[in-house]
C-alpha positions as CSV (number, residue, x, y, z in Angstrom):
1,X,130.1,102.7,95.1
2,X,126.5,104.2,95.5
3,X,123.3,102.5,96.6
4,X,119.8,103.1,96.4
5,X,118.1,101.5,99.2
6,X,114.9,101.2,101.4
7,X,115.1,103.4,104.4
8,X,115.2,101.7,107.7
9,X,114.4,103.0,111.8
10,X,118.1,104.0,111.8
11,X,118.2,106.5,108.8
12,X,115.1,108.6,110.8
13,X,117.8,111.6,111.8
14,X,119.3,111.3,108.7
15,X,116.1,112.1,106.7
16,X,114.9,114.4,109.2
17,X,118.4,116.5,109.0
18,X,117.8,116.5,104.9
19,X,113.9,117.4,105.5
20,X,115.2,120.0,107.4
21,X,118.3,121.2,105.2
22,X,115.3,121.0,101.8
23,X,113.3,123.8,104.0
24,X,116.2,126.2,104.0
25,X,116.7,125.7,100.4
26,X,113.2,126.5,99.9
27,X,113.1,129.7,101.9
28,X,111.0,128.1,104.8
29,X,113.4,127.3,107.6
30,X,111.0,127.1,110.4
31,X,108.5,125.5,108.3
32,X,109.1,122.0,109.7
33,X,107.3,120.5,112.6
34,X,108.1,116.7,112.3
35,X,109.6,115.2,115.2
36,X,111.8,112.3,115.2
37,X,108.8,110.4,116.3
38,X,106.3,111.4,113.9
39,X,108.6,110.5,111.0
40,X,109.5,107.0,112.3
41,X,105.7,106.4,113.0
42,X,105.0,107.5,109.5
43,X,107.7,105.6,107.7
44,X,107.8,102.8,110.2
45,X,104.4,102.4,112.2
46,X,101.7,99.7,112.3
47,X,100.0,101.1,109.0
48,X,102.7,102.7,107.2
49,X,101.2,105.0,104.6
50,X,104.6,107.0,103.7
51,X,108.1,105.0,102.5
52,X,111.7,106.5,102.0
53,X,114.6,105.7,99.7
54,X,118.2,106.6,100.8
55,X,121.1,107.4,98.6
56,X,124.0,106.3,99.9
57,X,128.1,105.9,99.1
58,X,131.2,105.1,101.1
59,X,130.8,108.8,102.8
60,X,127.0,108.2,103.8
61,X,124.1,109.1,103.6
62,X,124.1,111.3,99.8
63,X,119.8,112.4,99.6
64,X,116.4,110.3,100.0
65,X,113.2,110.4,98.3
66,X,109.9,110.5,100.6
67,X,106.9,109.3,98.7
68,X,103.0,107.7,99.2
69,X,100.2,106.5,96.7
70,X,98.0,108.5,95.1
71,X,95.2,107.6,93.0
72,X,94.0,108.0,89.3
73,X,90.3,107.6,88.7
74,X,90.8,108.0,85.0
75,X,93.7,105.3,84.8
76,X,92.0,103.5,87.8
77,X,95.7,102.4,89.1
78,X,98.0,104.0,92.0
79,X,100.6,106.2,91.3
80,X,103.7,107.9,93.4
81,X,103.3,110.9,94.7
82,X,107.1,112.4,95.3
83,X,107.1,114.3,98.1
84,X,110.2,115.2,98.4
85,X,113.7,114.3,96.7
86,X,116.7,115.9,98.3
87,X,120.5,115.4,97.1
88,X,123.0,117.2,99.6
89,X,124.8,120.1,97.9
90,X,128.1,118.3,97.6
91,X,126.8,115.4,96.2
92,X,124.5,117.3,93.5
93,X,125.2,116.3,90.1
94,X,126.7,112.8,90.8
95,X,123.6,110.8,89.8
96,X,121.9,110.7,93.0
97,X,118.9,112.3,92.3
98,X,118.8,110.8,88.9
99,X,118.8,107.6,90.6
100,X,116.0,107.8,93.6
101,X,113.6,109.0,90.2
102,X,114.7,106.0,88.5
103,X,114.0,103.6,91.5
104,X,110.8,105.2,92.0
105,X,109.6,104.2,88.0
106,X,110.8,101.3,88.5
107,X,108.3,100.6,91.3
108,X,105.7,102.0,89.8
109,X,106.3,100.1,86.6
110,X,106.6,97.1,88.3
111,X,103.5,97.4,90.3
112,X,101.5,98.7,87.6
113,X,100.9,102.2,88.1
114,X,100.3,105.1,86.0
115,X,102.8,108.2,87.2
116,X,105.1,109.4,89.4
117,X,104.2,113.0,89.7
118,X,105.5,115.6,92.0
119,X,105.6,119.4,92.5
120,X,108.4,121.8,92.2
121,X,108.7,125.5,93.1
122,X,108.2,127.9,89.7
123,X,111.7,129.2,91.2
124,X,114.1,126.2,91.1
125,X,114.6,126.1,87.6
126,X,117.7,123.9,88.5
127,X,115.4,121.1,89.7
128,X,112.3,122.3,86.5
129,X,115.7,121.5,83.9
130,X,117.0,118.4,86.0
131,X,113.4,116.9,85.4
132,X,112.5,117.8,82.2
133,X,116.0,116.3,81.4
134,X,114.1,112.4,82.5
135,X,111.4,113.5,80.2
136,X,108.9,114.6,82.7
137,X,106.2,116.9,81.8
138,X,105.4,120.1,83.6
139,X,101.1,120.3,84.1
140,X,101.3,124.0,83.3
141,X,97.2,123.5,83.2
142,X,97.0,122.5,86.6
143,X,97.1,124.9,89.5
144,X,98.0,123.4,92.9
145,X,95.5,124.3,95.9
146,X,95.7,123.7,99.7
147,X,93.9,124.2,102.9
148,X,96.0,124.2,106.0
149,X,96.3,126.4,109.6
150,X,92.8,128.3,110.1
151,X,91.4,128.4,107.0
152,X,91.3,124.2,107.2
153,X,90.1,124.0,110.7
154,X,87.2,126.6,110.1
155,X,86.3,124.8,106.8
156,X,86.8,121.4,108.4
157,X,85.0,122.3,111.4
158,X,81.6,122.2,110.3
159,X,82.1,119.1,108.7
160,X,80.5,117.3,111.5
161,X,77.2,119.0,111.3
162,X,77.2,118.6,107.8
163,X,77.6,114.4,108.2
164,X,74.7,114.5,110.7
165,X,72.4,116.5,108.9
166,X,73.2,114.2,105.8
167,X,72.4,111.1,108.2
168,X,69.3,113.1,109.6
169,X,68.2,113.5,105.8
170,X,68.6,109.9,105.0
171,X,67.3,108.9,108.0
172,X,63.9,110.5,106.5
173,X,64.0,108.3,103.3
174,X,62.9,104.6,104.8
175,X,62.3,102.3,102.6
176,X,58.2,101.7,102.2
């Protein structure tokens, strides 16, 4: 019998052993820097901002999905963001993934929120047909952008003289 349920301390190397296995199917292997730690801070801290989902069955751990809220300003409501879902290769096609997704709209329904959304690499058209099967949408209008490594630390960098020169001005506009 399978079981979707909330991750606990204990699943940690688990989910860091599937984080890990997801970058080699995405042709990053040494992308991953999470520590044991970081992820049990993350999922498990004072302020949790991240949550897990485990598949499991009489064999063990099967996959997890790793999520957080977004936002909507146009639907003013949260939504999930799906970082990753990951099914193990020998449990693919048994309803596991199928399953974290459901769980997932279910929360969201529950709570209120507008979307789950997530991205998937233009290559995995296994994972593009296994979604559009649920009747998600791809948003072909929407390109994804990021700013990571240098190019975020340069940028983000002169973000402190740019707050202090905005205080400065403001600090020029007393009320009379």
């Amino acid at each position: 019998m399978s079981v979707i349920r909330t991750a606990v301390p204990a699943d940690v190397p688990e989910i860091l052993t599937m984080i890990h296995d997801l970058a080699i199917y995405e042709r990053e292997p040494d992308a991953v820097k999470t520590t044991p730690e970081m992820l049990h801070e993350s999922l498990f801290g004072e302020n949790p901002r991240v949550y897990a989902h485990i598949a499991e069955d009489s064999d063990g751990v099967r996959g997890f999905a790793l999520w957080f809220l977004n936002y909507s300003t146009w639907e003013g409501v949260h939504g999930i963001y799906l970082e990753d879902l990951y099914v193990r290769p020998e449990a693919r096609g048994a309803g596991y993934g199928k399953a974290l997704l459901r769980t997932l709209a279910g929360i969201a329904v529950e709570r209120g929120y507008a979307r789950v959304e997530w991205s998937v690499l233009n290559w995995n058209q296994p994972s593009i047909n296994f979604y559009r099967s649920l009747g998600a949408a791809a948003q072909d209008e929407w390109s994804t952008f990021r700013l990571t490594g240098d190019a975020l630390a340069g940028f983000g960098a002169s973000a402190g003289a740019v707050a202090a020169g905005a205080v400065a001005a403001g600090a020029g506009q007393a009320k009379g």
